[in-house]
Structure formats: structure tokens, C-alpha cells
N, C-alpha and C positions, 0 to 999 in steps of 0.2 A: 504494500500500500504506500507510495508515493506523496499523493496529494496529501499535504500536511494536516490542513482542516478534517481531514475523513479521519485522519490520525488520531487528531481532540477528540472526534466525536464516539470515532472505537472505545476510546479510554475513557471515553464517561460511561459508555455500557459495560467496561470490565469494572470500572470502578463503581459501580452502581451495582452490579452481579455481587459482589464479592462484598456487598453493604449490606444487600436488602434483599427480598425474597423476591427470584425473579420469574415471571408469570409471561409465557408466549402468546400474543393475542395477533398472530402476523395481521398486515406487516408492519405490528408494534410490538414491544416487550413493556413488560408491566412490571417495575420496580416500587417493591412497599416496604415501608419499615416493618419491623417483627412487632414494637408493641407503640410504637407513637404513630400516633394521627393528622401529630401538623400536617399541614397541607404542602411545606417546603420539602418535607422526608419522603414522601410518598409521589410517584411521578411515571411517566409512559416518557419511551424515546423510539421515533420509528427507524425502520429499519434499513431504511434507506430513503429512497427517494418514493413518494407517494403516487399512484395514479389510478385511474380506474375508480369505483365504486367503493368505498369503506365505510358504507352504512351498516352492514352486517358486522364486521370489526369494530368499532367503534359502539356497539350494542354491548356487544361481548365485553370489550375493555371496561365498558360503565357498570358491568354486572360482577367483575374483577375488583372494583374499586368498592364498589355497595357493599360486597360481602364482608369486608374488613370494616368498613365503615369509614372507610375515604373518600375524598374529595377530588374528581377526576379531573385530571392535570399534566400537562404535556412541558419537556424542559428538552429543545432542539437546537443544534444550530440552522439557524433560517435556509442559508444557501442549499444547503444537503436537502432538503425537501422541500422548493421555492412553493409548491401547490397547497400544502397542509393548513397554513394558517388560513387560508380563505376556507376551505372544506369545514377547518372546526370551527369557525365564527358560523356558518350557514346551520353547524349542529348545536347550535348552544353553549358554544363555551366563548370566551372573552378574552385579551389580549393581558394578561395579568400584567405585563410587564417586558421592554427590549433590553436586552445586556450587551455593553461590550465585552467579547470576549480578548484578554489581552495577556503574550507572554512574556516570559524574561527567558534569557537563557545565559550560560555562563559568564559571553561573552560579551550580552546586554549589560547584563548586573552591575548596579552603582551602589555600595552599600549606604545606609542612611544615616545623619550621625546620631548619637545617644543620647537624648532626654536629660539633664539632671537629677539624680535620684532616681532612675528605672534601671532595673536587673531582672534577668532573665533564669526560668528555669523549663528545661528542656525533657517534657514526660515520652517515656516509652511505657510499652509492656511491663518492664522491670518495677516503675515508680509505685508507688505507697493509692490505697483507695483514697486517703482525704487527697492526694495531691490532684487525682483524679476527678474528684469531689468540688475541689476548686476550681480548677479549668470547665468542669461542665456547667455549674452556680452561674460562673461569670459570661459566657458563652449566652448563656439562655438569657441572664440579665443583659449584656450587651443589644442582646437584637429585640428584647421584650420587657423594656427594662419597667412598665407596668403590673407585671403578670408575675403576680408571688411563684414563686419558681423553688424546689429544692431536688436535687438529681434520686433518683432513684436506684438501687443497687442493683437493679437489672440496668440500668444507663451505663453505672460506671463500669459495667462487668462488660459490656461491650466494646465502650470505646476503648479499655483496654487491648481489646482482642484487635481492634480496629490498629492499634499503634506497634501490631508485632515489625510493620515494614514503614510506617509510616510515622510522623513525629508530631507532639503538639507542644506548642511554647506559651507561658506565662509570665506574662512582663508585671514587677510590684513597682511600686510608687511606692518607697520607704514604707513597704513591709508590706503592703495591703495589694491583692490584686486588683490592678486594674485594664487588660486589654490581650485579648488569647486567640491564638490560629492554630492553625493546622496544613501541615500537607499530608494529602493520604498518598496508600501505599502505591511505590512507584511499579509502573510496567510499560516493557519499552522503553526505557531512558524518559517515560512525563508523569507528569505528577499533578496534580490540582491543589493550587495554595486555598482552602477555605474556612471561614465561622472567623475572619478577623474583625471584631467587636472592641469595642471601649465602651467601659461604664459611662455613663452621662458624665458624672463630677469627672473625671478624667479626659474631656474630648478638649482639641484645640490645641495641646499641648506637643504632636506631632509623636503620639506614642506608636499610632499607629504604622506610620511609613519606618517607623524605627525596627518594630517587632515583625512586618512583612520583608525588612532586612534580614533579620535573623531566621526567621522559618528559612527564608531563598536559602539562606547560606547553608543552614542545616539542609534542605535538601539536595543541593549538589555535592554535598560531602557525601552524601552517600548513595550517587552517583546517576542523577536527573542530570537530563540536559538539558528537558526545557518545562517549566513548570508555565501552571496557566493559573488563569483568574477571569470571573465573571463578577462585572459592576455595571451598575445601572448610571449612574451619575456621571456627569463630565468630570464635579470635581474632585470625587476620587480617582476617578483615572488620570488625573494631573497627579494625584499622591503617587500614585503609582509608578509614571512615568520617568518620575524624578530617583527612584529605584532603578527602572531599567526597563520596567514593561511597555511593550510594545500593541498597537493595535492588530488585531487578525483578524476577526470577523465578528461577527453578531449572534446571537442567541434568544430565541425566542420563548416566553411563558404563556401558556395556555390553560387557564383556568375555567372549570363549569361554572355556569349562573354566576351570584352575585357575592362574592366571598372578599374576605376583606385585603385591598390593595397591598400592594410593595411585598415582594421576596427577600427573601433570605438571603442575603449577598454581601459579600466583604465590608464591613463599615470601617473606614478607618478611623482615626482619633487624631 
């Protein structure tokens, strides 16, 4: 496989496989979390390029998501199936949301300088449940920061499992966390840098282009060559740029009915 872009999109279906339970509804695959409902965790990527009639599939796929008690929702890159989004606005679903999709790669990479007062601590498999406990707290606080939130011991027993190849970093503001990423696990030399969050009382202060420095770095240490990221905003993607990311293409969200706006997507700080 050649074409770089089909590349990204292979490696959201491996890394979506290898996440979440995966359910063949040709020609879509149907990725769901095992016990969370957000509407960000749960998601359809087709299978290529779309044509012909997917009335009958697209029944199916909604009968795949009802059963769990999901929220039927599609997370593509646009160009790889130019036809799609028209076909599921005419079925009922809605534009939730456009991303750029953007990389860095080793030779991009500009590291970013360090905050005053912020240190990092770098979770694998190996690391302790609270330290687990904390990355997941802040994470969910970052992107929901209304929504009383406490992780669950089925949560942190996964995202452990999740970090046998992959890393996740927690940057403290003299002591306290405040702003945590992730890259999952690599295949193929790519990796997906995501969940980069900052608590509210923490934003503004550039923690975040700081600590999507450190993720980067930690992922080509252990031997990515080109890591990606999906942001909605310009002006995160200026945070980012000044890292090293570059523009690649677009990415489309596709949500049923009327469910509440904006995705789940890199927040810097």
C-alpha cells in the first residue's frame, strides 16, 4: 500500500481492531467499546470506497449499534470515500464534525520548550493502578470537564492493556496533574498521538504543545516514523505546527439525529 493517506486510514482500522470489539457490517466494520457508551468510543469506518446501494448495510450497522446501546457514528477520512457523507446525511445522520488530519514525522519534529514548573511522567503496562487512575481522572476531566467523572477499575485495567506497545504521558504543574496524551500502539512504523487534554485552570499556559512534544518524542524512541493527529480547530493546528505537524488530509464525523456537538479531539493547553 503506497498511497500514504490509505496508510492513516489502514491504521485507524488496526488500531480500532485491536481497541474495541470489531463487528463486519460490509462495506463497513463496526468498532465498539466493551463497556463505555460515549458516542467518541464507539464508531463505523468503511471499507473502502463506497458505491452502489447501502440501504440494506446501513440497517444492519444501526441494528449493531442499538444492540449495545450506541449511538450510530461514522469517523473516515473524507477522500477515501468522496460518496459517503452525502448517502448518510440523505439516511439520517448529521455532519458531527470536519478534522484536520495532521503529521509529524522525525524529520518534521521541533521539540517545544518547557513550561515553568511542569514534569512529566511517562505510564506503561509496568506503572502502578493510581498512576493509571490519574491519567484516566484527568483525561475525562480535560475533555468533560462538567461531568463528575471517577475511572472505573474495569477502565484502568484496560488502558493498561492498551499501553503494552503504546505510551501515555502526564505532565504536573508543581505536583498536581494537569494535561495527559497518548500515543497508541505502533504498527507499521504510525502511530496516532491522542486524548491531549488540559484541565481548564491549567489552559493558556502552553502545556499542551509542551507535552505533545514529549508523547512525539517518546514515540519515535520506540521506533514510529510518522505519528498523526486529528483537530478540528485552526488554532490548535497552529499549536501543533509549531511542533512539527504537518497538514495531510481531512476527516470526516458522522453522527445519527441530534446528539450533542464537538468530538473528542486533541485539546491543547
Amino acid at each position: 500500500m503506497t498511497n500514504p493517506i490509505e496508510r492513516l486510514q489502514s491504521y485507524m482500522r488496526r488500531s480500532a481492531a485491536g481497541r474495541y470489539e470489531s463487528i463486519p457490517v460490509p462495506p463497513f466494520t463496526v468498532f465498539l467499546h466493551p463497556f463505555d457508551a460515549l458516542i467518541y468510543f464507539n464508531y463505523a469506518i468503511p471499507d473502502g470506497a463506497i458505491t452502489g446501494d447501502v440501504s440494506e448495510p446501513l440497517k444492519r450497522l444501526r441494528a449493531e449499534f442499538q444492540k449495545k446501546g450506541r449511538v450510530p457514528r461514522f469517523e473516515y477520512v473524507a477522500e477515501l470515500a468522496p460518496a459517503l457523507a452525502d448517502t448518510l446525511l440523505a439516511a439520517g445522520f448529521r455532519q458531527e464534525a470536519e478534522a484536520r488530519v495532521m503529521i509529524c514525522t522525525r524529520e518534521s519534529f521541533t521539540p517545544a520548550p518547557m513550561p515553568e514548573g511542569l514534569s512529566f511522567s511517562v505510564l506503561t503496562s509496568g506503572s502502578s493502578r493510581e498512576e493509571l487512575r490519574t491519567y484516566c481522572n484527568t483525561s475525562r476531566r480535560g475533555f468533560s470537564p462538567d461531568e463528575p467523572y471517577e475511572a472505573s477499575e474495569e477502565e484502568i485495567s484496560k488502558t493498561l492493556e492498551e499501553l503494552r506497545e503504546g505510551r501515555a504521558v502526564v505532565g504536573y504543574v508543581e505536583g498536581q496533574p494537569a494535561v495527559v496524551g497518548t500515543f497508541t500502539s505502533p504498527s507499521e512504523g504510525i502511530s496516532e498521538l491522542v486524548g491531549v487534554a488540559t484541565l481548564t485552570s491549567f489552559r493558556k499556559r502552553g502545556l499542551g504543545s509542551a507535552l505533545t512534544s514529549r508523547v512525539a518524542q517518546e514515540a519515535f524512541a520506540r521506533g514510529v516514523d510518522v505519528l498523526f493527529l486529528s483537530t478540528i480547530t485552526e488554532e490548535a493546528g497552529r499549536i501543533y505546527e509549531r511542533v512539527g505537524f504537518r497538514f495531510a488530509t481531512r476527516m470526516l464525523f458522522m453522527v445519527e439525529g441530534s446528539h450533542p456537538e464537538g468530538a473528542m479531539l486533541p485539546i491543547p493547553g
